[in-house]
C-alpha positions as CSV (number, residue, x, y, z in Angstrom):
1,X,22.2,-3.6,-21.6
2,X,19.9,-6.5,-22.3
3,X,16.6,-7.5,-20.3
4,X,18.5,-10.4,-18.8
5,X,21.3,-8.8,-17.6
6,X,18.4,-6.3,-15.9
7,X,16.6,-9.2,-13.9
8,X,20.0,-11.2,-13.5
9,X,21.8,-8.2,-11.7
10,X,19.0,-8.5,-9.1
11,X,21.1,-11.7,-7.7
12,X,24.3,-9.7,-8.1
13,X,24.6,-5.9,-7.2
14,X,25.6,-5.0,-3.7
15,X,21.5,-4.8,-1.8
16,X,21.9,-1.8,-0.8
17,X,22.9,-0.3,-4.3
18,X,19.1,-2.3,-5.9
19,X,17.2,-1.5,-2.6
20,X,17.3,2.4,-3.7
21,X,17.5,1.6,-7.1
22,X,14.0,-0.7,-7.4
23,X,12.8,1.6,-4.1
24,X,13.2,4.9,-5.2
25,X,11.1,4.7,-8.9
26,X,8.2,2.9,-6.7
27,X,8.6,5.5,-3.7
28,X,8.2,8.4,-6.0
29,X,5.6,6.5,-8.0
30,X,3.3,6.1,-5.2
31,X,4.2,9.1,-3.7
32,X,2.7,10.6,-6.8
33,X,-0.1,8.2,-6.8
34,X,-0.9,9.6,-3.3
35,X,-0.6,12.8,-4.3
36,X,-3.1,12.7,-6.6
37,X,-6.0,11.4,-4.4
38,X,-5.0,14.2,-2.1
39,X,-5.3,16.5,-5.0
40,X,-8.8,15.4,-5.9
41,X,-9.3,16.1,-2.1
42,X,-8.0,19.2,-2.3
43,X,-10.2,20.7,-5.3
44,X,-13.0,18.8,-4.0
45,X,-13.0,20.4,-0.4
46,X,-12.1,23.8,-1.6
47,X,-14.1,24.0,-4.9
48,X,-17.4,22.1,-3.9
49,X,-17.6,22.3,-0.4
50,X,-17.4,20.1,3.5
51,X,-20.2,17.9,2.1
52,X,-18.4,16.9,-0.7
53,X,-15.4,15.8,1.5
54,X,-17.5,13.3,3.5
55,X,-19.1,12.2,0.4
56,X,-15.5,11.3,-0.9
57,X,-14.6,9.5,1.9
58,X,-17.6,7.3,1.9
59,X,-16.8,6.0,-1.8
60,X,-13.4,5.0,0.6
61,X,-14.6,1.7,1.2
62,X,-16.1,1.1,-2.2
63,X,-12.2,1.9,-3.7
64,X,-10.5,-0.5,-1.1
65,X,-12.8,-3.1,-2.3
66,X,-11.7,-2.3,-6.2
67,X,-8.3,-1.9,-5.0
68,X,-8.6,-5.0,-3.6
69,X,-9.0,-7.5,-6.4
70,X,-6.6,-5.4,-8.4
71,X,-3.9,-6.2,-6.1
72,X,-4.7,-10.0,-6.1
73,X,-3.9,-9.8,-9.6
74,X,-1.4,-7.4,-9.8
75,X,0.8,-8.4,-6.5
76,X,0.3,-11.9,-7.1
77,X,1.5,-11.6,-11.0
78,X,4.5,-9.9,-9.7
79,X,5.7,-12.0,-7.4
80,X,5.4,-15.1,-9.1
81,X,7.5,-13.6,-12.1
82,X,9.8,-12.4,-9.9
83,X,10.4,-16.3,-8.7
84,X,10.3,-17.4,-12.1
85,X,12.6,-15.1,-13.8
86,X,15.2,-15.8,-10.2
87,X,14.1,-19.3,-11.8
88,X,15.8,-18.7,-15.1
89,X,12.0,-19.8,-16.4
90,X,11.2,-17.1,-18.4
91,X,8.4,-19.1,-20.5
92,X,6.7,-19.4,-17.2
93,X,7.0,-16.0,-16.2
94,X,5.9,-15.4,-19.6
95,X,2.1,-17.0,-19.3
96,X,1.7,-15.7,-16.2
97,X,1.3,-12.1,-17.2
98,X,-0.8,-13.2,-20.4
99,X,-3.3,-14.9,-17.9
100,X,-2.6,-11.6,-15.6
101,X,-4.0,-9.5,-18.7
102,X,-7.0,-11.5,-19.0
103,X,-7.9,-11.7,-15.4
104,X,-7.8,-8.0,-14.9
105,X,-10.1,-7.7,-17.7
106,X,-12.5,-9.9,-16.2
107,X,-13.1,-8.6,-12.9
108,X,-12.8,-5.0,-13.7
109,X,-16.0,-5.7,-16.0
110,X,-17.4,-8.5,-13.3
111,X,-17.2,-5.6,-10.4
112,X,-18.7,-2.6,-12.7
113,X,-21.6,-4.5,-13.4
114,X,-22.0,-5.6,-9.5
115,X,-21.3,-2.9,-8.0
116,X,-23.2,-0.5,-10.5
117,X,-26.2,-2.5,-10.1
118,X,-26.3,-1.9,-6.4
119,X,-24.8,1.1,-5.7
120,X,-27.2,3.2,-3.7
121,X,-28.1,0.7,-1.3
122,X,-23.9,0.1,-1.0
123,X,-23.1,3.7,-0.2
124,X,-26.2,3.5,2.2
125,X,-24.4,0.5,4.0
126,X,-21.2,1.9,4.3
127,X,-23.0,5.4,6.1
128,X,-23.9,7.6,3.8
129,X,-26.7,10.0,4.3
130,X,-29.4,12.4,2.7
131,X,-26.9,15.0,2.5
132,X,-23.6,13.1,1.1
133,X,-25.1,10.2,-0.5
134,X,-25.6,12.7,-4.3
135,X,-21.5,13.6,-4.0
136,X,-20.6,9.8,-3.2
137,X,-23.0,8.3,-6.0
138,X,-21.6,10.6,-8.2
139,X,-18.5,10.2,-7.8
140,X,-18.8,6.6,-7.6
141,X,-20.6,5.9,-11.0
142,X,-17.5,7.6,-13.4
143,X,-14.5,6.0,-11.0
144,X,-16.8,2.2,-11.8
145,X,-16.9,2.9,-15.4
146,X,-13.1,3.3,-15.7
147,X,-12.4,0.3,-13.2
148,X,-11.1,-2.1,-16.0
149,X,-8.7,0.6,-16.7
150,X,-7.8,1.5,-13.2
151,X,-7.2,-2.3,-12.5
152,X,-4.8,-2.8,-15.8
153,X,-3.0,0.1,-15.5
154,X,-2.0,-0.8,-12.1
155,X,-1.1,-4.4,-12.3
156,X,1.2,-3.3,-15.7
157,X,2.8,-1.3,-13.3
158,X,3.7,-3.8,-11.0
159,X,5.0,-6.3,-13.5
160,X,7.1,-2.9,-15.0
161,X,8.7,-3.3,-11.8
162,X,9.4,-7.2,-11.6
163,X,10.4,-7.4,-15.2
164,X,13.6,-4.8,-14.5
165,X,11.7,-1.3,-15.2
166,X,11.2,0.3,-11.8
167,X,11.8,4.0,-13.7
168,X,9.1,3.3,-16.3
169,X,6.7,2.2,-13.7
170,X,7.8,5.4,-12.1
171,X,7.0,7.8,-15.2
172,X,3.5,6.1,-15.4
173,X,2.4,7.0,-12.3
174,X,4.1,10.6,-12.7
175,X,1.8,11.2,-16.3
176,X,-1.4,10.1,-14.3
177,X,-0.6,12.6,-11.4
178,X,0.3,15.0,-13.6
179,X,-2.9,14.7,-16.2
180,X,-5.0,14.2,-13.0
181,X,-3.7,18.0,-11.5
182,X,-4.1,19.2,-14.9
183,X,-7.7,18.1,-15.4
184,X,-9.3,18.6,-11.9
185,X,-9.4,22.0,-12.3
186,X,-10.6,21.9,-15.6
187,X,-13.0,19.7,-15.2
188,X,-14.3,20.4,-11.3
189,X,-14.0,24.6,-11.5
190,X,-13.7,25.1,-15.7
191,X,-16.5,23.2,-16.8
192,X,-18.6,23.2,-13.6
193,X,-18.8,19.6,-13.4
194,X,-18.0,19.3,-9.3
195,X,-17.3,16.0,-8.2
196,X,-17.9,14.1,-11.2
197,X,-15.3,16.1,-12.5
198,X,-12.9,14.8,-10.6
199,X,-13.4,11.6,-11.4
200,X,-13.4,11.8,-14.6
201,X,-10.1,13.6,-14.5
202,X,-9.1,10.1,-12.6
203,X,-9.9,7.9,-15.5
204,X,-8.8,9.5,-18.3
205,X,-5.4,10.6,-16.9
206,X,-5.1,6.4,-16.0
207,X,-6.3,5.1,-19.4
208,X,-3.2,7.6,-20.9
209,X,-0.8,6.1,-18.8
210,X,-2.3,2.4,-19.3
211,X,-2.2,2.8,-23.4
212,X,1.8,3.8,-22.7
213,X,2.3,0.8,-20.6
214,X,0.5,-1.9,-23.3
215,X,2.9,-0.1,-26.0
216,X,5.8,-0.9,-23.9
217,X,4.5,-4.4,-23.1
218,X,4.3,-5.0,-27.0
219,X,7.9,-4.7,-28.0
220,X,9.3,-8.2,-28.4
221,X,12.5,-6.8,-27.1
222,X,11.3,-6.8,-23.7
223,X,12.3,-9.7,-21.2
224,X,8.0,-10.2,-21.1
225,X,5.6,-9.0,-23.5
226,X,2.1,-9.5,-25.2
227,X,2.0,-13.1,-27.0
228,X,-1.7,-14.0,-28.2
229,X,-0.8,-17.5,-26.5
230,X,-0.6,-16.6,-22.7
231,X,-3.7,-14.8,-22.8
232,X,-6.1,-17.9,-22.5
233,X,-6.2,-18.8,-19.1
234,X,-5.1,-21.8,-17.3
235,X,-5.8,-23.7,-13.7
236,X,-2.9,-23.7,-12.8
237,X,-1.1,-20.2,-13.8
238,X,-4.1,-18.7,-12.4
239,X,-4.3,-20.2,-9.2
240,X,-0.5,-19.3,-8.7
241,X,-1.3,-15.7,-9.0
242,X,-4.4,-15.5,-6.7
243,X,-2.4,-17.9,-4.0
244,X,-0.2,-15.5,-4.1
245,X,-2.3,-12.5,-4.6
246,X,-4.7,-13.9,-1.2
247,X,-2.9,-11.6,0.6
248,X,-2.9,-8.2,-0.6
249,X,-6.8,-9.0,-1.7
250,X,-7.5,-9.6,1.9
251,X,-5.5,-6.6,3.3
252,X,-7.8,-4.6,1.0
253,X,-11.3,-6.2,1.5
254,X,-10.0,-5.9,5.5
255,X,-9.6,-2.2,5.1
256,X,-13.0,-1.9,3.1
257,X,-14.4,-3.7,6.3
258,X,-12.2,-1.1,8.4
259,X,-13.2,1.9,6.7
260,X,-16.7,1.0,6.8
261,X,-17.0,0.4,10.6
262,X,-14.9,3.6,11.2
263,X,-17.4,5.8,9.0
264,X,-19.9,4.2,10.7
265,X,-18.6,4.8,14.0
266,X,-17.9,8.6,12.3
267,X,-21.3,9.3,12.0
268,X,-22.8,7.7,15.0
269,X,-20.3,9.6,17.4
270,X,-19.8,12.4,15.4
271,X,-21.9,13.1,12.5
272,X,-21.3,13.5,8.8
273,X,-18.1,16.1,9.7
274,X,-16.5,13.6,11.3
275,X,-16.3,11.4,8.3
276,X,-14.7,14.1,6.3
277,X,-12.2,14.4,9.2
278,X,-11.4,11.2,8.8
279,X,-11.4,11.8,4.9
280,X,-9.0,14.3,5.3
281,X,-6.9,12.0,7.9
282,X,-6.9,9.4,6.1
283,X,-5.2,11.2,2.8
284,X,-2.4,12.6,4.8
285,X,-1.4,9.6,6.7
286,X,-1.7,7.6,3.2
287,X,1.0,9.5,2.0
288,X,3.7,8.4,4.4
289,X,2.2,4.9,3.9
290,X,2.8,5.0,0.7
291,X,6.3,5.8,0.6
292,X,6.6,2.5,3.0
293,X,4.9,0.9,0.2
294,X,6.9,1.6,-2.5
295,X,9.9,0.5,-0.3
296,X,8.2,-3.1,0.1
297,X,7.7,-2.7,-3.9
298,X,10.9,-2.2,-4.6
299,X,12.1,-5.4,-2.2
300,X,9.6,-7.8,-3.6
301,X,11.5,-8.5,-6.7
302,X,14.8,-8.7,-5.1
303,X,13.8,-11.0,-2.3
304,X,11.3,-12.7,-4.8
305,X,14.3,-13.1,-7.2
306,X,17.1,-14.0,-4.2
307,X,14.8,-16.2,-2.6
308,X,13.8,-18.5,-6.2
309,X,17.8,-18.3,-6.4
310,X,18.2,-20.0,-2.9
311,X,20.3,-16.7,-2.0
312,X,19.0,-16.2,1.8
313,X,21.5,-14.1,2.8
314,X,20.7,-11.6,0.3
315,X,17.1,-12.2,1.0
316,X,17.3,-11.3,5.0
317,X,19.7,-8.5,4.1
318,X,16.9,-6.9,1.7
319,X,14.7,-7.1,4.8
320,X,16.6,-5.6,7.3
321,X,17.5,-2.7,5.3
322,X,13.7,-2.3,4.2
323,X,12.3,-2.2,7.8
324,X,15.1,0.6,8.8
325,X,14.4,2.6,6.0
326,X,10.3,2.0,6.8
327,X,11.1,2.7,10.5
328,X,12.5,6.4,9.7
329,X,9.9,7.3,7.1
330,X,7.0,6.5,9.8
331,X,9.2,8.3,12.4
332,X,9.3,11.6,10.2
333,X,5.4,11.6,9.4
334,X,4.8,11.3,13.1
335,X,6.7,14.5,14.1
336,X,5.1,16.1,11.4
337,X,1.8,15.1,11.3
338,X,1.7,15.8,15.4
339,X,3.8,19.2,15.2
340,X,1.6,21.0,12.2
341,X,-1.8,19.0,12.4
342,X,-3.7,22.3,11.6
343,X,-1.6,23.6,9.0
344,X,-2.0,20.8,7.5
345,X,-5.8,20.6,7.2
346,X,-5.9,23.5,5.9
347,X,-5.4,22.8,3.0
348,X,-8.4,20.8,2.6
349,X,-10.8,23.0,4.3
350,X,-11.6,26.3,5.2
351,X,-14.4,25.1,7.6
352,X,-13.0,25.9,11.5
353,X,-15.1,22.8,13.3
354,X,-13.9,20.0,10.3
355,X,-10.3,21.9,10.8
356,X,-10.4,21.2,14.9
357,X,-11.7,17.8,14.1
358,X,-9.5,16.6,12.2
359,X,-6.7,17.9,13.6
360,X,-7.1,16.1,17.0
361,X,-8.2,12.4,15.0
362,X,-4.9,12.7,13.2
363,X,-2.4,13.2,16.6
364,X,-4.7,10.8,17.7
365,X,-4.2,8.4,14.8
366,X,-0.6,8.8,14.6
367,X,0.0,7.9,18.4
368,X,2.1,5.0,17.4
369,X,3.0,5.7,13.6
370,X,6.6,5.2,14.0
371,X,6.2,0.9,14.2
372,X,3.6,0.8,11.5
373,X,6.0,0.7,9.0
374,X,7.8,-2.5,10.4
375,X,4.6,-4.1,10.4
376,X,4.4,-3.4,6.6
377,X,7.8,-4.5,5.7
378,X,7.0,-8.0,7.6
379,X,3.8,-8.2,5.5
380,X,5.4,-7.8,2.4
381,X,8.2,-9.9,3.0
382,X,6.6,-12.7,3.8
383,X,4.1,-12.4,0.8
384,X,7.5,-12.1,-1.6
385,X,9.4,-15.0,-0.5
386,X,6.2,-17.3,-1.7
387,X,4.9,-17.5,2.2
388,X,1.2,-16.1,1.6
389,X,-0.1,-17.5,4.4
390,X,1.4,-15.5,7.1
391,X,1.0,-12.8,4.8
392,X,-2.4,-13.0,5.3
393,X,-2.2,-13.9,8.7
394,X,-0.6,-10.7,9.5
395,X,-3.4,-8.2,7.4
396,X,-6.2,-10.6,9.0
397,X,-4.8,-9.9,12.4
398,X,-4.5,-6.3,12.1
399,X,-7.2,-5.1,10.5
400,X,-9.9,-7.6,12.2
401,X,-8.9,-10.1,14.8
402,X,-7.0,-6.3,16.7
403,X,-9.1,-3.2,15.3
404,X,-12.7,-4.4,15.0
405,X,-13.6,-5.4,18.6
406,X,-11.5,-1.9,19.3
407,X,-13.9,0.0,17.4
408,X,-16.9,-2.0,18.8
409,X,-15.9,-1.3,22.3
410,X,-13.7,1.9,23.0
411,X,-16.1,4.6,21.4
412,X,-18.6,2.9,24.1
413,X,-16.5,4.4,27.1
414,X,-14.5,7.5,24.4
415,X,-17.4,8.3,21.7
416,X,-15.1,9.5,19.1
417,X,-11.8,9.8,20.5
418,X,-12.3,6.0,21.1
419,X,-13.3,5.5,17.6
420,X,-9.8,7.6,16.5
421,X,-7.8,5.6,19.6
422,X,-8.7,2.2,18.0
423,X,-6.3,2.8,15.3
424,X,-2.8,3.1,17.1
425,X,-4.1,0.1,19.5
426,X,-4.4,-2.2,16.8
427,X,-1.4,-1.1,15.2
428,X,0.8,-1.7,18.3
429,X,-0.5,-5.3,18.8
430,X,-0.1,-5.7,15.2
431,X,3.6,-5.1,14.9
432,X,4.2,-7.2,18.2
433,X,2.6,-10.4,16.4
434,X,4.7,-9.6,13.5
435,X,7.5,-9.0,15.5
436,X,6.8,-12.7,16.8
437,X,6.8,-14.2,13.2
438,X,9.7,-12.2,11.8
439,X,11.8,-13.7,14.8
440,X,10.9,-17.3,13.9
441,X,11.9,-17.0,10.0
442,X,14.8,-15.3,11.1
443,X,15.6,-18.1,12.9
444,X,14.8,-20.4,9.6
445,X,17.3,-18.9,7.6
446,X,20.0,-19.2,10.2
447,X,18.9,-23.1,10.2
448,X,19.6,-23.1,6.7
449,X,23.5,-21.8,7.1
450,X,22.6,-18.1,6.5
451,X,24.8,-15.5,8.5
452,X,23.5,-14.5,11.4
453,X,21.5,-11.8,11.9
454,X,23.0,-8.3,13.3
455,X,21.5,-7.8,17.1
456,X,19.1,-5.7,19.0
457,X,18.8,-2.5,16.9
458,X,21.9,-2.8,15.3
459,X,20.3,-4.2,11.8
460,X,18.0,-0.8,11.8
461,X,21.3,1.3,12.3
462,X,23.7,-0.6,10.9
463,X,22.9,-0.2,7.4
464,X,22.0,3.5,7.7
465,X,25.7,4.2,8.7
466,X,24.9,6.2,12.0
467,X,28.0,7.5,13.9
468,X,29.6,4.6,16.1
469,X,29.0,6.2,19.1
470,X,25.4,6.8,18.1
471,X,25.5,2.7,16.9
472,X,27.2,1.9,20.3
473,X,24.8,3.8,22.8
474,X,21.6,2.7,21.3
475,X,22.5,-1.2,20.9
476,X,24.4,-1.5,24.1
477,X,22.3,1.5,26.4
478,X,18.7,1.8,24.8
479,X,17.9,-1.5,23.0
480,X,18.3,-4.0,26.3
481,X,15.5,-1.8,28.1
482,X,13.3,-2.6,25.0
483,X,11.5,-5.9,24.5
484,X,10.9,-5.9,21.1
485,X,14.1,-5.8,20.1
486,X,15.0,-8.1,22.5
487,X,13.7,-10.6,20.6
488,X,16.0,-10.5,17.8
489,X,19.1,-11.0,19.6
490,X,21.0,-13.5,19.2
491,X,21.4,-16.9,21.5
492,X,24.8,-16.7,22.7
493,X,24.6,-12.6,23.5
494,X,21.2,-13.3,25.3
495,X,23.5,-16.0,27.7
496,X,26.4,-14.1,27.6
């Protein structure tokens, strides 16, 4: 099958059939991907001790920030290749992964030398102390010297996805979990390198997977690949991909912000422990994130691709289907997380006050996990259909204009339950104001001749082919008692 057919197809198959397809390969990938933080978590919290833990989770910040311009380049590549390739403009689509290649290069070595420079004074800032401030440092220093790598191998992976190769993405991200699981142990317990190890396990199991993905990228069979002439940069190729790429960069530097107030509000209420129970927290609930996350990956190219193709109707169906499927995953991790908190921090710890700790922050946290994951679709979606700036709208709004007066003024009247009760707060007026916006492009497309859209809760069960009667009592029985998803029905039902 040629690479044309691959990217075409994404304005053909049934949605449902490319949904799982393009979700599936990014669910496992960053499944995997999550998996292997946890397992540097794991060895480090077992192997080196509570300390360590809290040290870890101060560097937290520190990686969102990394993380941060990587996904301005990476997201914002893959997008706009997505559009250009629904385009039929593959020349385009073309320059702008060359100028993708170069920019990643540039600020990995740009944010090394920065943050290198000034790294004890960072780690001070963002709350460490005597006593973690060693583990975080040294940690810190091996993760910065591989950042170049870390940011190309993970924006390669998210063109592997736009350009038709959700599976190889997939197998990237597999080989790094798999080398990093190797290698922490080897590294952390075999050669009695502790933390450091760790890292260094990190890098080298990325740089492995990032010299498979340039070989791929080489082969001039490929729908894009490595031409000397795309890598010099240009105004405007550039300023497409950081338009675009504004919005995952912000979600990012808004959760180094986040992470840095709730350390800080950690210690102050709690002490270093409390950091590593939110360490600890914050790895489990990343997982189920994740999987959300590599549901909105696996949309973006189809509604990127749908949407350059003027295809609406496949571009809300894509949606609907992404926000059910992101509704149930959240749903699951909630019952989970609330039912076997302890068991599950167990695994991290052997230490009976971090194991109480963190076990009441993370029922705490997941008060209102199961409408985080709409909130994450609605993101997304409006960042792959070219609309960055309520994209960025919606992370601002969530992660400052909501949570940071919460964790300025509930741990005044809560100390640290106020600091974990901030979280599900912010989350619950997040998806409410994104509720608001998805309502109003709904609305857009409809304006534009596209079908309209299934009512109440019908478009979560709809598509998940629930029983009739199940369909019938929760539409006509549940959803009218619910406001939000009262808003999404349509005109004539509301007067009728």
């Amino acid at each position: 099958m040629s690479h044309q057919h691959i990217t075409a197809e994404l304005g053909t198959k049934p949605i449902g059939v490319l949904l799982w397809q393009y979700s599936l390969p990014a669910i496992i990938a960053m499944v995997a991907s999550s998996l292997y933080n946890m397992v540097d978590s794991v060895f480090i919290g077992q192997g080196v001790g509570p300390m360590a833990i809290a040290g870890l989770a101060i560097t937290f910040p520190l990686m969102n920030l990394s993380a941060a311009f990587g996904a301005m380049v990476g997201v914002g590549t893959a997008t706009m290749i997505s559009v250009r390739l629904g385009q039929k403009n593959r020349e385009e689509a073309q320059h702008f992964f060359g100028n993708s290649l170069t920019l990643n290069i540039l600020i990995g070595i740009l944010f090394l030398v920065g943050v290198l420079t000034f790294l004890n004074p960072i780690l001070r800032f963002f709350g460490a102390s005597d006593q973690t401030l060693p583990y975080a440092r040294e940690y810190m220093e091996w993760i910065l010297y591989g950042n170049v790598f870390t940011h190309l191998y993970f924006g390669l992976n998210a063109v592997l996805r736009s350009a038709g190769h959700p599976r190889t993405a997939m197998y990237a991200t597999i080989l790094t979990v798999l080398l990093n699981t190797a290698l922490d142990p080897l590294f952390i317990y075999g050669l009695d390198m502790g933390i450091k190890g760790a890292a260094i396990a990190t890098v080298i199991s990325q740089c492995v997977s990032l010299c498979w993905q340039m070989w791929i990228f080489t082969r001039r069979t490929e729908v894009i690949f490595v031409r000397k002439d795309t890598l010099v940069l240009r105004p405007y190729i550039v300023g497409g991909i950081l338009s675009i790429g504004l919005s995952p960069f912000l979600m990012n530097a808004c959760s180094c912000l986040v992470v840095l107030l709730i350390n800080r509000g950690m210690v102050e209420q709690g002490g270093d422990l409390a950091v590593g129970a939110y360490g600890i927290v914050n790895r489990i609930l990343f997982i189920f994130a994740m999987i959300v996350m590599g549901l909105n990956q696996g949309m973006q190219p189809i509604a990127g691709y749908n949407y350059g193709a003027q295809q609406h109707d496949r571009v809300r169906d894509v949606l609907y289907k992404c926000i059910g499927y992101a509704t149930m995953v959240m749903t699951v991790g909630f019952i989970v997380c609330e039912l076997f908190a302890e068991f599950i921090v167990q695994a991290f710890t052997t230490d009976a006050a971090l194991i109480k700790m963190a076990a009441r922050g993370m029922r705490i946290d997941m008060a209102l996990f199961p409408i985080i994951g709409f909130q994450m679709v609605t993101g997304n979606f409006f960042q792959s259909i070219e609309q960055a700036g309520k994209s960025i709208y919606l992370s601002l709004t969530r992660q400052l204009i909501f949570l940071v007066p919460c964790l300025i003024v509930l741990p005044r009247f809560w100390g640290l339950d106020g600091v974990w009760i901030s979280l599900p707060v912010s989350d619950g007026l997040a998806s409410l104001n994104a509720a608001v916006l998805l309502y109003l492009q709904i609305q857009k497309f409809k304006a534009h001749g596209v079908s309209g859209a299934p009512s109440g809760t019908s478009w979560t069960l709809h598509f998940l082919r629930l029983p009739r009667r199940i369909q019938y009592f929760a539409v006509n029985r549940v959803a009218p008692y619910l406001p939000f998803f009262s808003m999404f029905q349509p005109e004539e039902k509301k007067e009728s």
